[in-house]
N, CA, C and O atoms as a GROMACS GRO file, in nm:
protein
  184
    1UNK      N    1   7.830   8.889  10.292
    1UNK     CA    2   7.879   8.855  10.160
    1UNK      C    3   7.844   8.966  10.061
    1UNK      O    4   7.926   9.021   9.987
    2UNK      N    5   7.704   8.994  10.070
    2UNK     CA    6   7.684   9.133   9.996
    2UNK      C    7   7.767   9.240  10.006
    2UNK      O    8   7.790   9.308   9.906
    3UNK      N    9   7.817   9.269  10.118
    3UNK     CA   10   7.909   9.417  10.139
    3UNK      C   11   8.067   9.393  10.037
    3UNK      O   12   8.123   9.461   9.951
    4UNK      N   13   8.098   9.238  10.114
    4UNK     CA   14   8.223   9.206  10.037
    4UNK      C   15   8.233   9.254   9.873
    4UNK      O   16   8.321   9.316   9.812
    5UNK      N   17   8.100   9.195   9.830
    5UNK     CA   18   8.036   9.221   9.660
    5UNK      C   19   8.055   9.344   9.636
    5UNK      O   20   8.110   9.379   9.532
    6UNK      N   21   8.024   9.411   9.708
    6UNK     CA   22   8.026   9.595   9.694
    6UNK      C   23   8.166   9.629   9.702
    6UNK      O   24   8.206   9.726   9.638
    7UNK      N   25   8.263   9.551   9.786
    7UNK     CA   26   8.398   9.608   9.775
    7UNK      C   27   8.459   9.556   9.653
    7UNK      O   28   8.543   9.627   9.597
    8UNK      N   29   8.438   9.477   9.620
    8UNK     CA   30   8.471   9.428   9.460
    8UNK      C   31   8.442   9.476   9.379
    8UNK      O   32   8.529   9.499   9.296
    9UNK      N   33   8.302   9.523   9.352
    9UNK     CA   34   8.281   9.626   9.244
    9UNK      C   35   8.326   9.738   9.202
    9UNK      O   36   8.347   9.782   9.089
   10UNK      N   37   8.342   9.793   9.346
   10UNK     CA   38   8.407   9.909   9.344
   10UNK      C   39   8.570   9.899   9.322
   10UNK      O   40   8.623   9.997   9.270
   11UNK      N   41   8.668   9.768   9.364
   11UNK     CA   42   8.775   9.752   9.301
   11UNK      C   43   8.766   9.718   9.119
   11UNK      O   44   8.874   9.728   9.061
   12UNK      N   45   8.696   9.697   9.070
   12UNK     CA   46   8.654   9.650   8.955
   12UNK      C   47   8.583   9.810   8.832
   12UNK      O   48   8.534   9.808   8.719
   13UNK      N   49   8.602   9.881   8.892
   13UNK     CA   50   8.567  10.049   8.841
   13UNK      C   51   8.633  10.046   8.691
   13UNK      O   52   8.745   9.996   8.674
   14UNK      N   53   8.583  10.084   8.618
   14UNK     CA   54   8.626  10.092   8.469
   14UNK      C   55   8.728  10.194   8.487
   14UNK      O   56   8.839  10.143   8.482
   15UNK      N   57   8.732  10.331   8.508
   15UNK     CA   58   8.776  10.409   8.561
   15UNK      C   59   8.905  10.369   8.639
   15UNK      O   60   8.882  10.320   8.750
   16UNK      N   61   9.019  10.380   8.608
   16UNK     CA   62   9.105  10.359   8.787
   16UNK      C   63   9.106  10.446   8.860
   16UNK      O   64   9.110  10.418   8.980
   17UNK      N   65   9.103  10.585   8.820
   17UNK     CA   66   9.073  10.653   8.903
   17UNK      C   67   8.916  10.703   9.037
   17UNK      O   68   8.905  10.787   9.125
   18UNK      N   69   8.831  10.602   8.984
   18UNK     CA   70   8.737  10.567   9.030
   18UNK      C   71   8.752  10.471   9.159
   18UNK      O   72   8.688  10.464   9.264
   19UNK      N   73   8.857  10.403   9.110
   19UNK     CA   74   8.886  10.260   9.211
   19UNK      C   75   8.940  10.307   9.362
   19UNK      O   76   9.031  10.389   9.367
   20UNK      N   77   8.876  10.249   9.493
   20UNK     CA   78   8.964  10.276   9.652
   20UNK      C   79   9.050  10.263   9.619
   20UNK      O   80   9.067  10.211   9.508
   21UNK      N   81   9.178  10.314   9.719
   21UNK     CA   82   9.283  10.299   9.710
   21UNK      C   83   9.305  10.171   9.774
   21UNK      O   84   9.193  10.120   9.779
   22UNK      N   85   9.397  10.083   9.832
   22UNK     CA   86   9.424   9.998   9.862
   22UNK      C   87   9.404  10.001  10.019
   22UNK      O   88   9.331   9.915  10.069
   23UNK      N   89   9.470  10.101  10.105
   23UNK     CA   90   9.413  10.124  10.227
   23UNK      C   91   9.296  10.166  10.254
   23UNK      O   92   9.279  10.214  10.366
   24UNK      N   93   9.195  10.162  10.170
   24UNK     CA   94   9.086  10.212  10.197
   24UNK      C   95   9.018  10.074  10.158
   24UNK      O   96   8.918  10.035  10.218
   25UNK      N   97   9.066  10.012  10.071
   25UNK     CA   98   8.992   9.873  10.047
   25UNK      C   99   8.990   9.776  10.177
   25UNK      O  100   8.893   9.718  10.226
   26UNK      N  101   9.158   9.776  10.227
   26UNK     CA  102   9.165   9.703  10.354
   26UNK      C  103   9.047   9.769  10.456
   26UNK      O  104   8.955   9.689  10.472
   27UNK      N  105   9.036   9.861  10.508
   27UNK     CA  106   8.992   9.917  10.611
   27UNK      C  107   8.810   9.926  10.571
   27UNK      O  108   8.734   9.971  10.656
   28UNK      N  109   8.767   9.888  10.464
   28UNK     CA  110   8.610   9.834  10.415
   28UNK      C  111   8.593   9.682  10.450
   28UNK      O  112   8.490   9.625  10.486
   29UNK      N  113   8.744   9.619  10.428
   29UNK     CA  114   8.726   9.446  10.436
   29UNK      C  115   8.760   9.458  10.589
   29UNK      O  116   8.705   9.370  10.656
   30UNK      N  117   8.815   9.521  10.639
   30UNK     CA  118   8.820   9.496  10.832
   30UNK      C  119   8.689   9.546  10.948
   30UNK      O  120   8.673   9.526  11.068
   31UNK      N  121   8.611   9.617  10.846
   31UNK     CA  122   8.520   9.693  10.906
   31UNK      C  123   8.368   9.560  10.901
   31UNK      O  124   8.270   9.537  10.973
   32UNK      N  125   8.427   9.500  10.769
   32UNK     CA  126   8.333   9.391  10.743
   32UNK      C  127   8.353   9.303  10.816
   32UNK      O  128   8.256   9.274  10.885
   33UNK      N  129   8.461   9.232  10.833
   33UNK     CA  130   8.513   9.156  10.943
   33UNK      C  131   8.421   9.180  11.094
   33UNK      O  132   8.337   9.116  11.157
   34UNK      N  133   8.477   9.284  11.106
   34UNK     CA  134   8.430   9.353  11.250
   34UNK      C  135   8.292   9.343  11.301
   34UNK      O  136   8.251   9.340  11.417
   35UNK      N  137   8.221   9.337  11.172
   35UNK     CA  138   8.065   9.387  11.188
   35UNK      C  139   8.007   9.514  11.235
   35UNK      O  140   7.907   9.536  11.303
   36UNK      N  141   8.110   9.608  11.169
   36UNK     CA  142   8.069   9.760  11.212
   36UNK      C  143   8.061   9.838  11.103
   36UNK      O  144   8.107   9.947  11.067
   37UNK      N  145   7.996   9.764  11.062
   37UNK     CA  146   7.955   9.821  10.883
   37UNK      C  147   7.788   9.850  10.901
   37UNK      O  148   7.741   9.737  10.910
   38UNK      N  149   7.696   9.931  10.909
   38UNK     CA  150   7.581   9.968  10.916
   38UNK      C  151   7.511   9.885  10.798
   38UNK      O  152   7.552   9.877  10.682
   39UNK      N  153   7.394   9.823  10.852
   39UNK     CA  154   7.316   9.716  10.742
   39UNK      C  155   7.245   9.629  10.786
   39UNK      O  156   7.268   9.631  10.907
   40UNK      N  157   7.189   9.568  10.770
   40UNK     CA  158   7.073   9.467  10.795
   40UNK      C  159   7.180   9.357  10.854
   40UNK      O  160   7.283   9.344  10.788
   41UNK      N  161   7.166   9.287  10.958
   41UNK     CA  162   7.195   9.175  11.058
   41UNK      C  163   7.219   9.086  10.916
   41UNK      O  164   7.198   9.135  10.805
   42UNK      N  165   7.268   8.950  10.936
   42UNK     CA  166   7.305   8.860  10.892
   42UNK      C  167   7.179   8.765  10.939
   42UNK      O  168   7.154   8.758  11.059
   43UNK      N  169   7.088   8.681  10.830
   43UNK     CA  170   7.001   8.584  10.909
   43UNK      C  171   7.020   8.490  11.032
   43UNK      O  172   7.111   8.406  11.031
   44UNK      N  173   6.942   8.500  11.128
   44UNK     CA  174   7.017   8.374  11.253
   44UNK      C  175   7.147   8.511  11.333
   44UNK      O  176   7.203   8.477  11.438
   45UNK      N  177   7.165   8.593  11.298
   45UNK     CA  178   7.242   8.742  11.420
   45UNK      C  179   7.184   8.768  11.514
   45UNK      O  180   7.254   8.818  11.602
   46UNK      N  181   7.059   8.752  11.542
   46UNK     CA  182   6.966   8.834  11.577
   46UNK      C  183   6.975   8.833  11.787
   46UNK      O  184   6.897   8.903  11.852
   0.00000   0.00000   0.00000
């Protein structure tokens, strides 16, 4: 849920030019999906 948070923020950039592009947003939310996003396990993953 935290990572998701991070992809939101970063869609949420004051800046638009700051903001992922849209294929790059998908491919952060599929990677999350996946669980091949580098980070601390999920409690109970283990």
């Amino acid at each position: 849920m935290l990572r998701l948070t991070e992809v939101a923020l970063l869609c949420a950039a004051v800046e638009p030019d700051r903001r992922p592009k849209v294929q790059d947003i998908v491919r952060m939310i599929e990677e999350i999906a996946a669980g091949t996003v580098d980070g601390p396990e999920p409690a109970g993953q283990h």
